[in-house]
N, C-alpha and C positions, 0 to 999 in steps of 0.2 A: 415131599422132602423126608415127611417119618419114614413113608416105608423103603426109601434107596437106603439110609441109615438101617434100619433094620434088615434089611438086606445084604450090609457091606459085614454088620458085627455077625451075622449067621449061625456060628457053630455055639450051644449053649454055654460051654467050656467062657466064652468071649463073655456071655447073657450074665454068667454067675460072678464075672471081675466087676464086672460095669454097677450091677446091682448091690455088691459088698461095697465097692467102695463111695456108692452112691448116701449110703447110711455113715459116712466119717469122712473128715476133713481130709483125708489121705492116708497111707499105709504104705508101709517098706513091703517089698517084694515078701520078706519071710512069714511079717506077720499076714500078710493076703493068703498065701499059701496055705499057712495055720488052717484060717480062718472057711478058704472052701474045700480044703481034701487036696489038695494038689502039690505035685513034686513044685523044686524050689525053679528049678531049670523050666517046669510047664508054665508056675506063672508067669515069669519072668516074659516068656517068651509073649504066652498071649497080651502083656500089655506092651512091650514094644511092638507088637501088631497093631495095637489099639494106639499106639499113641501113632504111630504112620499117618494111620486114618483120620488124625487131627481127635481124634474121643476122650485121648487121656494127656495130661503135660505131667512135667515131676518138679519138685521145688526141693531145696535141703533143711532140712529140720534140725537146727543145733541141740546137740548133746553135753552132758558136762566133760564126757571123758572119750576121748578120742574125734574123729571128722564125723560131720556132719552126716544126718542119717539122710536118703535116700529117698523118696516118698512118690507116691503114683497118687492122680488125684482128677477127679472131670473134667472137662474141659467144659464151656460155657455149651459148644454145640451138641454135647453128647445129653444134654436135658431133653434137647425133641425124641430121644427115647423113648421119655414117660409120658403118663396117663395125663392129659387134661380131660377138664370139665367144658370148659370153656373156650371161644372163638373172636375171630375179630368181629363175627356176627352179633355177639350178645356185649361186647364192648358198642358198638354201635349201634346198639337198639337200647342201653342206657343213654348215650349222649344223645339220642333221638328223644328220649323223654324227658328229659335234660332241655332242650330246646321247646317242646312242647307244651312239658306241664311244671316249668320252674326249676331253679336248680338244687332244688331239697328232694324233687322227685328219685334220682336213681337211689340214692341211699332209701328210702320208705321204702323203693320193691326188692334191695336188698335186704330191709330188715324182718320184712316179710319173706321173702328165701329162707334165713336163717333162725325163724321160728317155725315155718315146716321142716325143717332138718334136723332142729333140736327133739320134737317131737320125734321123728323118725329116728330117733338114736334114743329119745326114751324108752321106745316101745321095745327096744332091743336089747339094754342093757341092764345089767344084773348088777349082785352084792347090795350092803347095805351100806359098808365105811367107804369112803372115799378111794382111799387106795386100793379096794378091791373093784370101786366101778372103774377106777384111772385105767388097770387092765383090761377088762373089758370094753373100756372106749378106745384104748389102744389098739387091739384089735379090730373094731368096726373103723379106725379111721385108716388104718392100713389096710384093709380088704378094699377102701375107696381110692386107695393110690396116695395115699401122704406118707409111705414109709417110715409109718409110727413106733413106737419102742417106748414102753413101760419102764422106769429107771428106779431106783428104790438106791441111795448113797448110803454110804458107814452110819449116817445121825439117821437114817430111817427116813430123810425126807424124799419125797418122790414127785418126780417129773413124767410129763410126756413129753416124748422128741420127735417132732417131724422131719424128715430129711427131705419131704420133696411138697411144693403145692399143686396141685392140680389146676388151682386157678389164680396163680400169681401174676397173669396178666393184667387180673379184674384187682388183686391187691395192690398192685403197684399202681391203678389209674384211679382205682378210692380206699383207701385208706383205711377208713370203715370199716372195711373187712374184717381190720387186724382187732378191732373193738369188738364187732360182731363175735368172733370166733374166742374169742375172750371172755364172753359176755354167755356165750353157749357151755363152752365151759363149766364155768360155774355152775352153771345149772345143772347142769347132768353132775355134776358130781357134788354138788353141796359143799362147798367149799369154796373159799377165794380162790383168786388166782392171778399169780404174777405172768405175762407174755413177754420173753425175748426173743429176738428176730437176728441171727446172724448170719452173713453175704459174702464170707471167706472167700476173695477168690471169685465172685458171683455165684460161690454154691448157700443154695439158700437152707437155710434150717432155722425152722422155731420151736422153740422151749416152754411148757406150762407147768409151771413151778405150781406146786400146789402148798397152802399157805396157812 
């Protein structure tokens, strides 16, 4: 199924809409434009390609002064694009040990998962203050495919923003996850931390408020 999909979006011009607007809730034509180098007439064009192929829908965005803005945004099928971690093989070999060894076992080999990955992002990550590791983990968690972004607002507070999970399959059947990676957090960066989780639309994005 990925690869006819990967297949039908082909020419990178397609690769580089799908990917900007994979990172925001949605985007008018001009600001997409902006955003990868391209005439207003080329994006245009490649997302009504895209949305042909079922990849992209649009929805209207009200304004305070004049109609409603325009907006291009993912569709639920255009996610088998991206990177998983994960399969319905390693879902089914938690509810296998789930059956075998009680049903506290998958979260334990989860939480063991998530202390060899904490270490493997210790080993990698730099700075001393927090917001300077927040960017460097921003970095190491988008090289893994969670299309991460370092945020720093007007009051100086700063976020990480995931636009994609890699293994939302295993988040949506235990929960845990969403503690776990919360829970990792912190740690790597010495700091609390706040977790939001929003599903715009089925597009998933979570937020680590740092606290």
């Amino acid at each position: 199924m990925k690869q006819r999909l990967i297949q039908q979006v082909g020419r990178s011009a397609r690769l580089r809409v799908l990917n900007e607007l994979k990172r925001t809730q949605g985007l008018c034509v001009t600001d997409l434009a902006e955003r990868i180098g391209m005439s207003y007439m080329g994006a245009k064009g490649v997302c009504l390609d895209l949305q042909k192929r079922g990849l992209l829908d649009t929805w209207r965005q009200p304004v305070k002064i004049g109609r409603p803005q325009l907006l291009y945004r993912l569709t639920q099928r255009a996610h088998d694009l991206f990177p998983t971690e994960s399969n319905t093989l390693t879902l089914e070999a938690l509810e296998a040990a789930r059956k075998l060894f009680g049903p506290t076992a998958p979260d334990k080999l989860l939480l063991v998962v998530y202390q060899k990955r904490t270490e493997q992002y210790l080993a990698k990550l730099k700075g001393e203050a927090p917001a300077e590791r927040a960017k460097w983990l921003a970095r190491l968690r988008d090289h893994d495919g969670y299309m991460a972004e370092c945020e720093t607002d007007e009051s100086g507070a700063v976020r990480i923003v995931e636009h994609h999970s890699p293994v939302l399959d295993i988040l949506r059947e235990f929960p845990l996850v969403a503690k776990l990676e919360s829970d990792m957090f912190q740690r790597l960066l010495g700091t609390p931390i706040q977790r939001e989780e929003t599903n715009a639309s089925g597009l998933y994005c979570a937020i680590f408020r740092l606290l």
